[in-house]
N, C-alpha and C positions, 0 to 999 in steps of 0.2 A: 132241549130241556127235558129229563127224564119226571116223568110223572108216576108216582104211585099212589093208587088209592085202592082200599081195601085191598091189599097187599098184605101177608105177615110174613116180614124181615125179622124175625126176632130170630137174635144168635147171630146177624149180619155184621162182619168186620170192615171198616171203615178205618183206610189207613193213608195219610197225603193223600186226604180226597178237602176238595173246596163244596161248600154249602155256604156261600156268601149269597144273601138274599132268598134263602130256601126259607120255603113256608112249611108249619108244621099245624096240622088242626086237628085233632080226638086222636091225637097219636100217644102209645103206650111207651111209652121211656122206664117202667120198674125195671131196676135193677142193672142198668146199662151202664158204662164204667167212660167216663172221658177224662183224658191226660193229652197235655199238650194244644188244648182250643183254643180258639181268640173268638169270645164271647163281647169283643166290643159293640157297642149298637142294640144289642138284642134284647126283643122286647117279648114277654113273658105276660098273658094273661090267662085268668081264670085254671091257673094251675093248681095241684097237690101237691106240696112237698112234702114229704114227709120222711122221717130219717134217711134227710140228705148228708153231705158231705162234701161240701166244698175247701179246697184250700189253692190258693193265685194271690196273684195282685188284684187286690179288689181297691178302685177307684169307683166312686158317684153311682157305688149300686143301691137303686131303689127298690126298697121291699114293701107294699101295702103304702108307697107313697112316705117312707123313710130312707134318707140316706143311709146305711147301716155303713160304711166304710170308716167313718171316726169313731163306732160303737167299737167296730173288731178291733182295729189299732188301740184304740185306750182297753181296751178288756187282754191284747196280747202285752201292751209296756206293764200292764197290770201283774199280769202274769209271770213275764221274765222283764223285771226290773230292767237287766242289763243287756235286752234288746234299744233301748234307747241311744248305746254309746255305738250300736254298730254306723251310725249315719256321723261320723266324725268331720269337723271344718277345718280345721286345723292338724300341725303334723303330731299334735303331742296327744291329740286326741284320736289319732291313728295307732299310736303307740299304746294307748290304755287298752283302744279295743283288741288290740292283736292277744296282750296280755289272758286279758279275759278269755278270747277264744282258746287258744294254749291251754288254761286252764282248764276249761269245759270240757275240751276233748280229752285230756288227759285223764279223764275221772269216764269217760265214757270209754277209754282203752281199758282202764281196771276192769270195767264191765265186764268187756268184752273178753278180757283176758280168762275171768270166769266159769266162761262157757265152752259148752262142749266144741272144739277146731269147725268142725260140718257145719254149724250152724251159723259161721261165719261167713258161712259164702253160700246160703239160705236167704231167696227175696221170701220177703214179706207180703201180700197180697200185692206182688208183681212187681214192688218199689225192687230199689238196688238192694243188693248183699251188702253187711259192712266193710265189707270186703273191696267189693267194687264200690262201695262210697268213699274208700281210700283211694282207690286207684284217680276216680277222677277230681278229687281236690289238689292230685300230684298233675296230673294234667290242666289243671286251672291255672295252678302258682308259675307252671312251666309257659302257657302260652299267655298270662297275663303279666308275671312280672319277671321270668328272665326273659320272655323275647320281647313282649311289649315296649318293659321300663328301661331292662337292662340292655337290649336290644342283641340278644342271641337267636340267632336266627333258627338251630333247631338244639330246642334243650331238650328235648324227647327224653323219657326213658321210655324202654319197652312196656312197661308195666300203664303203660297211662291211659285212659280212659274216657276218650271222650263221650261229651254227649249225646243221645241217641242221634239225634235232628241232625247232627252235623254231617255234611258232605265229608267224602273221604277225602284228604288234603295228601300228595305224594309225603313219605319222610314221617307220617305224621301217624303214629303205632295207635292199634286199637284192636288188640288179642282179646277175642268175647271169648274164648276156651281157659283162658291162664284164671290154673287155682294156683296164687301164691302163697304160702303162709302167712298169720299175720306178723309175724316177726321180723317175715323180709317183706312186708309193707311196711312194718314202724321204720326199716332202716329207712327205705325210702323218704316217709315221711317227716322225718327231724331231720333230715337234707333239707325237705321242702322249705319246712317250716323255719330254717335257720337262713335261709335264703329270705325270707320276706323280714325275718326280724332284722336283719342285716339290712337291709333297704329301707328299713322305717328307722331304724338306727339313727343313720345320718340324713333322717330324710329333715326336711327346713321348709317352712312355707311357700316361698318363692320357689322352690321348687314342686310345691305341691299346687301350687298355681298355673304352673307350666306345660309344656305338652311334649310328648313324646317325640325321642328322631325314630320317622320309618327305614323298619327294618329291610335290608337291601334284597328281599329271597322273600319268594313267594311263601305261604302257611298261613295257620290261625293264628292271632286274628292276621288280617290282611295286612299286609306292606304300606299301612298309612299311619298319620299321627293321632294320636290319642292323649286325650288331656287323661294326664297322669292322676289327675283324682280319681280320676271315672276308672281307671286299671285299678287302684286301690281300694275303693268302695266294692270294686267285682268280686275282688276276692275276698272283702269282711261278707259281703252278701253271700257266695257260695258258703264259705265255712261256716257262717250263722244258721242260716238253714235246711245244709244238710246235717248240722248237729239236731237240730231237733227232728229230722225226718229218723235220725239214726238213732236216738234215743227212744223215739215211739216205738223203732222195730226189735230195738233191744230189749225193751218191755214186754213185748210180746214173744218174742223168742226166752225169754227167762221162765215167762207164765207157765212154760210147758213140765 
C-alpha cells in the first residue's frame, strides 16, 4: 500500500490506476480534471466545492444530506423537453426519438458547416473534435446495430472511432491521426443513420422484446446475445449525448 503524506503530487497523471478504498485527508484537489471515474461508494466530508463541474450518471448522490439526482433530472427534462423521449418502451416510440435525433443533429451540421474546416477537428478543453464525435457515433451504429442486431460480424469502416477505454479488438479500425473532411464524414454518416432508420422501420414490439442471435466472430461487443432494447437505447443514448457534448463545443468554437 503506497502511502503519501505531506507529499506535493500536483501536476501528477493518473491513468488506469485503481484507488478503490484510498483515503484522502487536507488533500488539495483545485483545479484537477477527472474523466472516466467510478465514484461509486464515495463518501465526501467537510469539503469546498466551489466552481465545480460535474457531468456522469448521477444516481442517490447526497449533497448537505439531499438527494440531488431527481433535482438534476427534472432541471435537464426541464431544459431539453425532448430529452424525455430518448428512454422509449415501445417500437413506435423508438421511431419518434430517432426522428428527433436526426433532427438535432442536422441543425448542429449547419453549425458546423459554418465554421472555419480546422476548427472541426479542434477538442475543446480535451473533449472530442466534432469531427471525431462523428467518427465514433459511426462506430456505435456499426458495433451496435449492424453487428449486434443485424448480426454483421465486421461492419467496420476505416473511419470509426472507438472509445478511448476500449481494448484494441483484431479487424476493429481506430486511426487517431485521420483528418477527414466533414463532408466525407456526412457521407459516412447518412449511411449510418439510414441503417438504424431502416431497423426501426420495421422494427415491432415483439421484437423489441427479444434478444439478439450471437454473432459467430469474435469483436465489439462480444459474440453473445443481447436484448435488443438495450442495443437500441445505446445508440439513442450515445447520439443524445454526444449531441449536447458537441453543441457545448460548437458554442465555444463559434465564441472566438
Amino acid at each position: 500500500m503506497a502511502d503519501f503524506t505531506q507529499q506535493n503530487l500536483s501536476g501528477s497523471r493518473f491513468d488506469d490506476v485503481y484507488l478503490t478504498d484510498a483515503r484522502f485527508h487536507d488533500v488539495d484537489l483545485k483545479n484537477a480534471r477527472f474523466s472516466l471515474v467510478d465514484l461509486s461508494g464515495v463518501t465526501i466530508r467537510g469539503a469546498l466545492v466551489v466552481n465545480a463541474e460535474i457531468s456522469g450518471q448521477i444516481e442517490n448522490l447526497q449533497i448537505n444530506g439531499v438527494d440531488v439526482g431527481p433535482l438534476v433530472e427534472a432541471e435537464l427534462n426541464r431544459r431539453y423537453p425532448e430529452r424525455t423521449k430518448m428512454r422509449p418502451d415501445d417500437a413506435d416510440g423508438f421511431r419518434e426519438a430517432w426522428e428527433i435525433l436526426e433532427r438535432c443533429w442536422q441543425e448542429l451540421v449547419v453549425r458546423a458547416q459554418a465554421l472555419d474546416p480546422k476548427l472541426l477537428h479542434e477538442r475543446v478543453d480535451g473533449e472530442w473534435s466534432f469531427i471525431e464525435t462523428l467518427r465514433h457515433l459511426a462506430f456505435a451504429t456499426d458495433a451496435w446495430v449492424s453487428r449486434a442486431v443485424l448480426g454483421e460480424p465486421n461492419p467496420w469502416d476505416p473511419l470509426d472511432l472507438p472509445h478511448d477505454e476500449m481494448s484494441d479488438h483484431p479487424g476493429v479500425p481506430r486511426d487517431l491521426d485521420a483528418r477527414p473532411s466533414l463532408e466525407e464524414l456526412l457521407v459516412l454518416r447518412a449511411d449510418r443513420q439510414a441503417v438504424v432508420r431502416h431497423v426501426l422501420a420495421t422494427l415491432t414490439d415483439d421484437q423489441l422484446a427479444g434478444d439478439t442471435t450471437p454473432v459467430p466472430a469474435p469483436g465489439y461487443p462480444e459474440s453473445k446475445s443481447f436484448a435488443v432494447r438495450r442495443c437500441l437505447r445505446t445508440i439513442l443514448n450515445e447520439e443524445w449525448e454526444h449531441h449536447l457534448y458537441a453543441a457545448r463545443d460548437l458554442t465555444a468554437l463559434e465564441s472566438r
